[in-house]
N, CA, C and O atoms as a MOPAC input file, in Angstrom:
PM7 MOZYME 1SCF
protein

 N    181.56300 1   224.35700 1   -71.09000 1
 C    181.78100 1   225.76900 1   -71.39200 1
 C    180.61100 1   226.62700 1   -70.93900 1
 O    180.81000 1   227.83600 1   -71.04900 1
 N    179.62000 1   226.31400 1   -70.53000 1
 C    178.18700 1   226.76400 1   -69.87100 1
 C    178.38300 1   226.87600 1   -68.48700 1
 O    177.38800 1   226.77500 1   -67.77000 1
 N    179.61400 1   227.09000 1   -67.91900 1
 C    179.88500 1   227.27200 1   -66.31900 1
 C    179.65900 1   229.05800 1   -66.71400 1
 O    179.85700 1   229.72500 1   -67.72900 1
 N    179.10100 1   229.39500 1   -65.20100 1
 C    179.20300 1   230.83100 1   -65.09900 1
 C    180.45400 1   230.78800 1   -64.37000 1
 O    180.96300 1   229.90300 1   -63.68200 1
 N    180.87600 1   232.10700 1   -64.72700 1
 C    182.10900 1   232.42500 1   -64.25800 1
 C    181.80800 1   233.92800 1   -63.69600 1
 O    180.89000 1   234.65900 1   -64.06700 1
 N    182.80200 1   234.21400 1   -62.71100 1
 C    182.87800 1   235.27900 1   -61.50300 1
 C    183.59000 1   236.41400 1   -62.41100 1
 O    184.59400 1   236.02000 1   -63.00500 1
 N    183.21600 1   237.76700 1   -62.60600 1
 C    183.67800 1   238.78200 1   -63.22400 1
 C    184.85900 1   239.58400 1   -62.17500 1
 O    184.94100 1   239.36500 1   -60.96700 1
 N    185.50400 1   240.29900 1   -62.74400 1
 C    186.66600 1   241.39200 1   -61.47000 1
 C    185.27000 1   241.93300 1   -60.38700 1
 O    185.48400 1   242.04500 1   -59.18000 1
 N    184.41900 1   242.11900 1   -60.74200 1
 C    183.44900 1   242.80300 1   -60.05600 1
 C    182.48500 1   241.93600 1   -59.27800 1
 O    181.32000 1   242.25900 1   -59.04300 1
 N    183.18700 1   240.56600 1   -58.81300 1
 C    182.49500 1   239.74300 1   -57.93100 1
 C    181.35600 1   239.47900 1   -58.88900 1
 O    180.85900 1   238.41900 1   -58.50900 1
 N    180.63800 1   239.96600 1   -60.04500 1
 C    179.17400 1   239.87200 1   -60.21600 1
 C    179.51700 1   238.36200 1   -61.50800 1
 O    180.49300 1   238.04100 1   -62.18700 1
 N    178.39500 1   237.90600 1   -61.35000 1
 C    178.01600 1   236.45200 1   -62.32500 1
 C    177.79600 1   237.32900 1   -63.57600 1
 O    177.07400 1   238.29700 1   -63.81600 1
 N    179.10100 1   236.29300 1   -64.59500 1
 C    178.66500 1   236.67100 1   -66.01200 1
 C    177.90500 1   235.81800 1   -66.79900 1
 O    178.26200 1   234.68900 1   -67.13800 1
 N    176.61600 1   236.48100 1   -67.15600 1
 C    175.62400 1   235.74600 1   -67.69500 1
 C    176.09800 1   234.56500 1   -68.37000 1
 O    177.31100 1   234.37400 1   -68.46300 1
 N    175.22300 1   233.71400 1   -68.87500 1
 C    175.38500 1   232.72100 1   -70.14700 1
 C    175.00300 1   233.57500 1   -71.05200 1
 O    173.99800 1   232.97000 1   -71.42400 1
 N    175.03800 1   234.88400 1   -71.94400 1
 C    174.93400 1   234.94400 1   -73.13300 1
 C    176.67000 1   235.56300 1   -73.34200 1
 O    177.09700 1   235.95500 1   -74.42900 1
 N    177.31700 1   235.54300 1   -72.33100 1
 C    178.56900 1   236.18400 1   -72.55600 1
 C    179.30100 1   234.63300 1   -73.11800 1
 O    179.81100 1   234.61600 1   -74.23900 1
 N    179.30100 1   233.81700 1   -72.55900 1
 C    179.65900 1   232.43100 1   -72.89400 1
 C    179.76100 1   232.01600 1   -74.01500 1
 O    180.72100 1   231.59900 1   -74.66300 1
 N    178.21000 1   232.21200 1   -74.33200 1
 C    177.42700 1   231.96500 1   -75.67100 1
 C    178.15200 1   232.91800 1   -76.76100 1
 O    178.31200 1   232.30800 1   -77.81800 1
 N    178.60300 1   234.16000 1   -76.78900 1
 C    178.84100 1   235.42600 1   -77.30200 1
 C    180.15300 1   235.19900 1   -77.60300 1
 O    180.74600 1   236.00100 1   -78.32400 1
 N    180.84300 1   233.97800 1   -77.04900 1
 C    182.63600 1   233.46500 1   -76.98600 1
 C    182.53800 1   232.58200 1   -77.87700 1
 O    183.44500 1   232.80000 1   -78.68000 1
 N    181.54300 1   231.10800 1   -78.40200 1
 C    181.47600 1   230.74600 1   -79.04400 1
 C    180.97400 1   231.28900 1   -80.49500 1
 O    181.20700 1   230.57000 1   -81.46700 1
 N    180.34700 1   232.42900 1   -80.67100 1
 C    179.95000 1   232.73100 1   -81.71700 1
 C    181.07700 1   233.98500 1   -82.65500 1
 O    180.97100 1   234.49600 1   -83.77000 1
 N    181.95900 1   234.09200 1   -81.72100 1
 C    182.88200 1   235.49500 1   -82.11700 1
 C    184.17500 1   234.39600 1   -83.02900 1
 O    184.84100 1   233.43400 1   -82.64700 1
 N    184.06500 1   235.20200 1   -84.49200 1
 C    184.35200 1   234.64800 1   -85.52800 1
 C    185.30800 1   235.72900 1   -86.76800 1
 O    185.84100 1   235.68700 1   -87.87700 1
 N    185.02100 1   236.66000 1   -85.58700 1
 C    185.45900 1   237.71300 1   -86.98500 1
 C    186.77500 1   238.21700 1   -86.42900 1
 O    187.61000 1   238.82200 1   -87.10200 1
 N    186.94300 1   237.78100 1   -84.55800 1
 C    188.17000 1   238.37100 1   -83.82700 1
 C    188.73200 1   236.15600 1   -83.33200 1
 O    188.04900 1   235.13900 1   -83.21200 1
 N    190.00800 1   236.39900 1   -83.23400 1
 C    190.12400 1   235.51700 1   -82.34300 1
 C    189.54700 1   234.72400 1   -81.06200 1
 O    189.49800 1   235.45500 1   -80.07300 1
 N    189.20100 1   233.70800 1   -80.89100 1
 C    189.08400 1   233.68300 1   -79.58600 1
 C    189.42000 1   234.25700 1   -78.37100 1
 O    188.72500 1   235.00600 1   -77.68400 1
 N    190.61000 1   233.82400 1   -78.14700 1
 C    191.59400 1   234.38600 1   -77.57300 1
 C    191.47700 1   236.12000 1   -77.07500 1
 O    191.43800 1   236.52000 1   -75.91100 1
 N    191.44000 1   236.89400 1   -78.22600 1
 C    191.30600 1   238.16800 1   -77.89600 1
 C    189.80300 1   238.21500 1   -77.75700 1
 O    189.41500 1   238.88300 1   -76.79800 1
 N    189.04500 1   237.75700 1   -78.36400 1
 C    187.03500 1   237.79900 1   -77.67700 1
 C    187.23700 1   237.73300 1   -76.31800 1
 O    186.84900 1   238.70500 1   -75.67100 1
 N    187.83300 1   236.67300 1   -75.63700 1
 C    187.80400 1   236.35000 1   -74.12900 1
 C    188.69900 1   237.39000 1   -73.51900 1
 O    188.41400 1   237.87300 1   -72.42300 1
 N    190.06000 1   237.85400 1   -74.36600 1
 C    190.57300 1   238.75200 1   -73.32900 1
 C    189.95200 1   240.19900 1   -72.81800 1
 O    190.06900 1   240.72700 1   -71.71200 1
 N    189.15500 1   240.72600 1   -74.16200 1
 C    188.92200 1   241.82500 1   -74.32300 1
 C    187.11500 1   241.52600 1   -73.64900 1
 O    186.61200 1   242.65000 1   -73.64400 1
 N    186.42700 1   240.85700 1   -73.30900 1
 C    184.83400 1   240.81200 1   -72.71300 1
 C    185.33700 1   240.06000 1   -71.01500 1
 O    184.87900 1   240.57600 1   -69.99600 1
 N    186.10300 1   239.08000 1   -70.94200 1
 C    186.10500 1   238.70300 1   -69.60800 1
 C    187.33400 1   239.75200 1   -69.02300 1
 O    186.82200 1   240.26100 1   -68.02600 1
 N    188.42800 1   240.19200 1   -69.14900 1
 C    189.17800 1   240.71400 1   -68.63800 1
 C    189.31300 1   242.64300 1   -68.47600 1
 O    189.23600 1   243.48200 1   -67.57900 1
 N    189.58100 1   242.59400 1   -70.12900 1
 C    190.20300 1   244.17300 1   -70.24700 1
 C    188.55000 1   245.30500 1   -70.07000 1
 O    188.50300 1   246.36200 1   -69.44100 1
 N    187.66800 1   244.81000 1   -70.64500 1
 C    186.18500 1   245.93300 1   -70.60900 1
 C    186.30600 1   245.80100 1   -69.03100 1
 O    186.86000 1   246.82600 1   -68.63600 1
 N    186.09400 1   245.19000 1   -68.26200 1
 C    185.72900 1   245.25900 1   -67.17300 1
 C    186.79300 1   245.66800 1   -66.10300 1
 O    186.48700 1   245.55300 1   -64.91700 1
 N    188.23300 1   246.21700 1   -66.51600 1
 C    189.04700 1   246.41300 1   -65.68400 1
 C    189.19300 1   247.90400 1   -66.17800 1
 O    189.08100 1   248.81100 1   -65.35400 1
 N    189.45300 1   248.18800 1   -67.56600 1
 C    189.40700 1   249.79600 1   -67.98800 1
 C    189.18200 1   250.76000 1   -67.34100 1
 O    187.96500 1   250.92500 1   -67.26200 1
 N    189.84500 1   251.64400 1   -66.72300 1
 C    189.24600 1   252.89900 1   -66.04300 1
 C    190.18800 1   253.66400 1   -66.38600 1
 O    190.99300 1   253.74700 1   -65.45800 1
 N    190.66600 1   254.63300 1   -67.79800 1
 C    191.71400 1   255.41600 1   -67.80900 1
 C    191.14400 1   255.94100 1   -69.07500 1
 O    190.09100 1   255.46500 1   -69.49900 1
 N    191.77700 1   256.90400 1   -69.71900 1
 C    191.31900 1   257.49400 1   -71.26500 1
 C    190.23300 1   256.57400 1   -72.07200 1
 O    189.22200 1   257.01600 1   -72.61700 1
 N    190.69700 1   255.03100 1   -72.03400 1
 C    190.15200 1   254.11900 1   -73.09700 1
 C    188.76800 1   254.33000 1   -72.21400 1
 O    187.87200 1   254.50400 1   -73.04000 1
 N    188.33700 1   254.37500 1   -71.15100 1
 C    187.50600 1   254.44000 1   -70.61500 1
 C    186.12600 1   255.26500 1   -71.08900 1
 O    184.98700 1   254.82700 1   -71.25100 1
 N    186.58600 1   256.44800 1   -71.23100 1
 C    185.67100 1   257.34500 1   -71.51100 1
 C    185.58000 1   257.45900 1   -73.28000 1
 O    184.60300 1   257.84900 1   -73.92000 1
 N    186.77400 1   257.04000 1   -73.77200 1
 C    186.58900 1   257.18600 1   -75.17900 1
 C    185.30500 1   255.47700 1   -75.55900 1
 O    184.62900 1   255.38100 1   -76.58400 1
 N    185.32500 1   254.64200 1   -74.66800 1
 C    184.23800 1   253.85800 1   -74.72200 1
 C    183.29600 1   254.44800 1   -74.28800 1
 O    182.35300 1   254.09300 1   -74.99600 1
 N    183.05600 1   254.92200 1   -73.78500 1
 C    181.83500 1   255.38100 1   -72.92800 1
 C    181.19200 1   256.43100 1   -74.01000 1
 O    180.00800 1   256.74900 1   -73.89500 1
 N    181.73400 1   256.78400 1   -74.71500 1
 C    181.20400 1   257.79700 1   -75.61300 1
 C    181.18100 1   257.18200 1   -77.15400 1
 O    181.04000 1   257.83700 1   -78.18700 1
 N    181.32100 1   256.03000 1   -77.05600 1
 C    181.65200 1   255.57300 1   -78.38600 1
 C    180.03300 1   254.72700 1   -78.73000 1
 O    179.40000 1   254.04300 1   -77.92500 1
 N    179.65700 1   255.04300 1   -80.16800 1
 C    178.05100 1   254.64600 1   -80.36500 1
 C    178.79900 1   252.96600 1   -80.72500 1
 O    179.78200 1   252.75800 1   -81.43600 1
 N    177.96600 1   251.94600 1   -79.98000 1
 C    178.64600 1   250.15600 1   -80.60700 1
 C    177.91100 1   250.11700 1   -81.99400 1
 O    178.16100 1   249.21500 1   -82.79400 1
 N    177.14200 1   250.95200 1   -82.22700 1
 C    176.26600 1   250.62600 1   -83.84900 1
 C    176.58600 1   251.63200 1   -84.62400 1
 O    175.84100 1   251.82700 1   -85.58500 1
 N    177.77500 1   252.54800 1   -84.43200 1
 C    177.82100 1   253.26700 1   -85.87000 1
 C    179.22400 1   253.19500 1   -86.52600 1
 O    179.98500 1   252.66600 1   -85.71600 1
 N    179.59000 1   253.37800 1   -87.18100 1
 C    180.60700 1   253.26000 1   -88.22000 1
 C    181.12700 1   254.68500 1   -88.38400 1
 O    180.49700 1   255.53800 1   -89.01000 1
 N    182.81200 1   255.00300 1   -87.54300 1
 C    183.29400 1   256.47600 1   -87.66400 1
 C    184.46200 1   256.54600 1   -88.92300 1
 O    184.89100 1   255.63500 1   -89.63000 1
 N    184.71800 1   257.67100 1   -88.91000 1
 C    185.14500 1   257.89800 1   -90.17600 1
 C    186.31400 1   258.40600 1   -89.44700 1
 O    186.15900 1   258.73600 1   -88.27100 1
 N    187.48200 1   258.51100 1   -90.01300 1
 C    188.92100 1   259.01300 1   -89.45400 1
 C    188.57300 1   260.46700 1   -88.82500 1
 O    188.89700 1   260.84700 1   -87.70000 1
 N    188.03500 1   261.00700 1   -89.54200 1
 C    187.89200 1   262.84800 1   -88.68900 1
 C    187.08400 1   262.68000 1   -87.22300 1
 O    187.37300 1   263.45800 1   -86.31400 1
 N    185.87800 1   261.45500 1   -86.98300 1
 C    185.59900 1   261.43000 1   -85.87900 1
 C    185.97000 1   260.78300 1   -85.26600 1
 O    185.22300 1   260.48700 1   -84.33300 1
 N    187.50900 1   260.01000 1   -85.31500 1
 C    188.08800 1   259.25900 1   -84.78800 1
 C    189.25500 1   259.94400 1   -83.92600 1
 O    189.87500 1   259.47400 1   -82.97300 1
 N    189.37500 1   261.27800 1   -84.58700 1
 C    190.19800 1   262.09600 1   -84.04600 1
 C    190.51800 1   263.18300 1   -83.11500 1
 O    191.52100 1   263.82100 1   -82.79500 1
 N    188.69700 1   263.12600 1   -82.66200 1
 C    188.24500 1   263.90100 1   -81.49400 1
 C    189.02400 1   263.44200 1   -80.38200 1
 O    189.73200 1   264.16500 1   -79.68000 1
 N    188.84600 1   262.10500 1   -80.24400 1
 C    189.57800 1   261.35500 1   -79.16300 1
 C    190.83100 1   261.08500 1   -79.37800 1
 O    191.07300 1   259.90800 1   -79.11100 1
 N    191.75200 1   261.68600 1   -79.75500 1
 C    193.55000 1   261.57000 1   -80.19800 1
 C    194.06000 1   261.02800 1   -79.16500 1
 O    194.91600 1   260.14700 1   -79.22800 1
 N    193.50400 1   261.58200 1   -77.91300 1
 C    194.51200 1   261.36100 1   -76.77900 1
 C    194.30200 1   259.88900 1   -76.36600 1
 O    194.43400 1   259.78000 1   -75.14700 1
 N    194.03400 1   258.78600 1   -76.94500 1
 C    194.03000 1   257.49200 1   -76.31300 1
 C    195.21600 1   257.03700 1   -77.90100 1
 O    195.59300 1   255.86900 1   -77.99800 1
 N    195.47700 1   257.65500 1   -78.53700 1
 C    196.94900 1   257.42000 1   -79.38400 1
 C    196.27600 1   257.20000 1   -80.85300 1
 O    195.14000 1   257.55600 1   -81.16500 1
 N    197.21500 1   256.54200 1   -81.68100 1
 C    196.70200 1   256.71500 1   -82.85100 1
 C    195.43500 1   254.76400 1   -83.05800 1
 O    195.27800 1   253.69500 1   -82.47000 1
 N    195.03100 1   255.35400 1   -84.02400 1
 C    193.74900 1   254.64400 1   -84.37200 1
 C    194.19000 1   253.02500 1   -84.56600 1
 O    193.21600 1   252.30100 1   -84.35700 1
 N    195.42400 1   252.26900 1   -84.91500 1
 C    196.18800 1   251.41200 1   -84.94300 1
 C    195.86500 1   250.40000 1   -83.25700 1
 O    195.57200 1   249.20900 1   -83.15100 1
 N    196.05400 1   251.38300 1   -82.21900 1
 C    195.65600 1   250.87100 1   -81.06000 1
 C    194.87300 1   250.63400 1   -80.55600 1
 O    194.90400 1   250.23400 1   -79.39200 1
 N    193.89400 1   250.78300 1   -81.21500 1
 C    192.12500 1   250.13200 1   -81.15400 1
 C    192.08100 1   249.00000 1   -82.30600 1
 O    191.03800 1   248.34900 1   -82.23600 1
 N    193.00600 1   248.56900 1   -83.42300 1
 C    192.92300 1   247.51700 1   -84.35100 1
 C    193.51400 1   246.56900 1   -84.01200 1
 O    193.04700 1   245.48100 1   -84.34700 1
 N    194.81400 1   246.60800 1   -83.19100 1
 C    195.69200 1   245.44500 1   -82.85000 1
 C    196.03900 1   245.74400 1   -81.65300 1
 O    195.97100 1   246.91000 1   -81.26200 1
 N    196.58400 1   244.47900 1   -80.66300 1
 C    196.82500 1   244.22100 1   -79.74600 1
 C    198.62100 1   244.68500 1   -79.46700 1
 O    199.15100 1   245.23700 1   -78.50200 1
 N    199.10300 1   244.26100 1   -80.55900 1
 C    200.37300 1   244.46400 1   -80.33500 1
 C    201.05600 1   245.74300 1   -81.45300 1
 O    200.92700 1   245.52300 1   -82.65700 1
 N    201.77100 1   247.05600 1   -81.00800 1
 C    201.69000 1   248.00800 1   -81.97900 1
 C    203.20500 1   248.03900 1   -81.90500 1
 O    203.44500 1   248.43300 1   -80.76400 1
 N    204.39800 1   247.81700 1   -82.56600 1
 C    205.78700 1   247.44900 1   -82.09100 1
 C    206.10200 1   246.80000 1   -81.16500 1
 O    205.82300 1   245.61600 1   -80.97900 1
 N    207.01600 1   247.84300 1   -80.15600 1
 C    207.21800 1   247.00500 1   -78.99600 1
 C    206.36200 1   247.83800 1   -77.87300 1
 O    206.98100 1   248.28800 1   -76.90900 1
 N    205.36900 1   247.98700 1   -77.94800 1
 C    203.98100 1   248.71000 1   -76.81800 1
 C    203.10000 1   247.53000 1   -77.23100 1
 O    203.35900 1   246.71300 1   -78.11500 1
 N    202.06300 1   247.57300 1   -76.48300 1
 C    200.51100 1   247.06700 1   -76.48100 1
 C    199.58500 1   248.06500 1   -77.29600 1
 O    199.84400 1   249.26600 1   -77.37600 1
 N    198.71900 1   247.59700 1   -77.76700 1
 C    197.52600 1   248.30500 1   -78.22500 1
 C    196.56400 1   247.53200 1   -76.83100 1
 O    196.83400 1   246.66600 1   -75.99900 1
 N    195.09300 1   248.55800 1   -77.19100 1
 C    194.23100 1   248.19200 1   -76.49900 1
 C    193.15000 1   247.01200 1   -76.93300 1
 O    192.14300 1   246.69700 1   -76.30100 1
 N    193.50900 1   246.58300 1   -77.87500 1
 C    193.65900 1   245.26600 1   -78.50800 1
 C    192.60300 1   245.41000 1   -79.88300 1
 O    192.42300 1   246.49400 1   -80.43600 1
 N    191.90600 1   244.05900 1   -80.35400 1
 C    191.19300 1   244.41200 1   -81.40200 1
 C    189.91500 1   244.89300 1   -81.30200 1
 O    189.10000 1   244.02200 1   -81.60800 1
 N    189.37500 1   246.03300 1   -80.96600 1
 C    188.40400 1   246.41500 1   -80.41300 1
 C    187.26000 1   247.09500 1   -81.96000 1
 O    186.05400 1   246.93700 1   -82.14700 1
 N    188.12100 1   247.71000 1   -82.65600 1
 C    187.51200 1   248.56800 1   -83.76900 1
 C    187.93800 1   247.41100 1   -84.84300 1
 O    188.81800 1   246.59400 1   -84.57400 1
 N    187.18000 1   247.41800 1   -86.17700 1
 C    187.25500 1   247.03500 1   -87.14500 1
 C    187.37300 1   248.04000 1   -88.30600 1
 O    186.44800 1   248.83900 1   -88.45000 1
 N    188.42600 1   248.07600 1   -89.14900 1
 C    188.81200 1   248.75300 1   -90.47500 1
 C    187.51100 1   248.17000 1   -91.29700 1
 O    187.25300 1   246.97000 1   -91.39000 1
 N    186.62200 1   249.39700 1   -91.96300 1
 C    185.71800 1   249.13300 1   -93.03000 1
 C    186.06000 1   249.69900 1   -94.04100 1
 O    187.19500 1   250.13300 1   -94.23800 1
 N    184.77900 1   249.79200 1   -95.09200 1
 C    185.56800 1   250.69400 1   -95.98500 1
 C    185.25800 1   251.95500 1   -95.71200 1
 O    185.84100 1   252.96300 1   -96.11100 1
 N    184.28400 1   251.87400 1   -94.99200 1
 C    183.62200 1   253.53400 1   -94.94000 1
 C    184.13000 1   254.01100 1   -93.54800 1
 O    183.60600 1   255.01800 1   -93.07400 1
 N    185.11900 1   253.36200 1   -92.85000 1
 C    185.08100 1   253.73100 1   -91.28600 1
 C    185.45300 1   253.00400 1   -90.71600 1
 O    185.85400 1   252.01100 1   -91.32200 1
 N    185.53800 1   253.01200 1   -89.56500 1
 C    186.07300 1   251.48400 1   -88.50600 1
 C    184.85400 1   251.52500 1   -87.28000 1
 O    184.43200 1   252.58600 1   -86.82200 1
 N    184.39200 1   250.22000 1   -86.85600 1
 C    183.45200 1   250.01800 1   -85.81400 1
 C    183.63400 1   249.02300 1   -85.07800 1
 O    184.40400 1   248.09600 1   -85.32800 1
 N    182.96700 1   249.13100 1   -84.15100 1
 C    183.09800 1   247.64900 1   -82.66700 1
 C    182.74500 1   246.70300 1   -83.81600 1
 O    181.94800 1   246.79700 1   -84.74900 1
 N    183.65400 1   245.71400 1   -83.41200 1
 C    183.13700 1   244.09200 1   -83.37900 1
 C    181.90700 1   244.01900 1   -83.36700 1
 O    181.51000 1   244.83800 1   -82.53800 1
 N    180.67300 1   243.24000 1   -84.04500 1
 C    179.60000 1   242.98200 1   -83.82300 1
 C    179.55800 1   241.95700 1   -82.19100 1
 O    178.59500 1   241.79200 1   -81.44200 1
 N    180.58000 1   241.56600 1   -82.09700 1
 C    181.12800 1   240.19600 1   -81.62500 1
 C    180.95000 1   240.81800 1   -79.67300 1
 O    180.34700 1   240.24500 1   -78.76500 1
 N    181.41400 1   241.60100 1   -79.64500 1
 C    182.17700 1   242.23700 1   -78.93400 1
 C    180.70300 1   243.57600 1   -78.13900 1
 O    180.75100 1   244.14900 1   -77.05000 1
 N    179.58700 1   243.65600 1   -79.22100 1
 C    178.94700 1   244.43800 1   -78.51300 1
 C    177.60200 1   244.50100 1   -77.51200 1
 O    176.95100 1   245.46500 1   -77.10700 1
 N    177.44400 1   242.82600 1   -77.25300 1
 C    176.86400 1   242.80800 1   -76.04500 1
 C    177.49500 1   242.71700 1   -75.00400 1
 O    176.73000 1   242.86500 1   -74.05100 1
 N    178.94500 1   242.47600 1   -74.57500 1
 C    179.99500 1   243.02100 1   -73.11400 1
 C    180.23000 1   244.16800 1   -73.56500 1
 O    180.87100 1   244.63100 1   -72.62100 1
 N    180.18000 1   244.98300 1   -74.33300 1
 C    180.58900 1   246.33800 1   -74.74800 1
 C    179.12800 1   247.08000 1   -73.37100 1
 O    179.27800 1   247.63800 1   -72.28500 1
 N    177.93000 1   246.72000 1   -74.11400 1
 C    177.03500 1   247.42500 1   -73.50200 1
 C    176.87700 1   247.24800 1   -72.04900 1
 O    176.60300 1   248.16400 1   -71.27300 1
 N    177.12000 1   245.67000 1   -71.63700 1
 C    177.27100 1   245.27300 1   -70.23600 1
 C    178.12900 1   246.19800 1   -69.18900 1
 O    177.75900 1   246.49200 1   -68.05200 1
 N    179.53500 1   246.65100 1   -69.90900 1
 C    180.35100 1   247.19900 1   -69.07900 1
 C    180.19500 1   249.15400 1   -69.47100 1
 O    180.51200 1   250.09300 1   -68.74000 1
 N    179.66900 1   249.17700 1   -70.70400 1
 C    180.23700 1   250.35300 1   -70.74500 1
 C    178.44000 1   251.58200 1   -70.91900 1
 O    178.53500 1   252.80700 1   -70.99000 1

């Protein structure tokens, strides 16, 4: 599991991204790998910039969640699957005070975004 592997962007993904797959515990596997090897690094549309502006260390509260409406409702940053559409998978975590990135999730967060 210590093979580097080739990103969409031709570039070598470190060994702490590897490392960062075995330790992600709070999301699926499955979605850790889809959402750091695949979806961050292919994104270029609304979700794009609403990452790009998004702090990975703070904890928002529904009113500042709502600046950014136009990437849909807040459901599509918690789950992958929202009826019969996609979400943009499990990216945010429900707290009590707010929802925030994955701890899991925020060293490819910073890599790509």
């Amino acid at each position: 599991m210590n093979k580097k592997k080739k990103s969409v962007h031709g570039d070598v993904v470190e060994k702490e991204l590897v490392e960062e797959n075995v330790m992600a515990q709070e999301i699926s596997q499955d979605e850790f790998k889809r959402l750091t090897e695949v979806m961050f690094p292919k994104w270029a549309t609304k979700i794009s910039k609403f990452l790009q502006d998004l702090d990975p260390h703070k904890t928002y509260t529904m009113k500042q969640y709502c600046i950014h409406k136009s990437i849909g409702e807040i459901i599509h940053l918690t789950k992958k699957k929202v009826g019969k559409t996609n979400g943009y998978g499990e990216i945010l975590q429900k707290k009590q005070d707010g929802y925030c990135l994955y701890n899991e999730l925020i060293p490819a967060f910073l890599k790509y975004f």
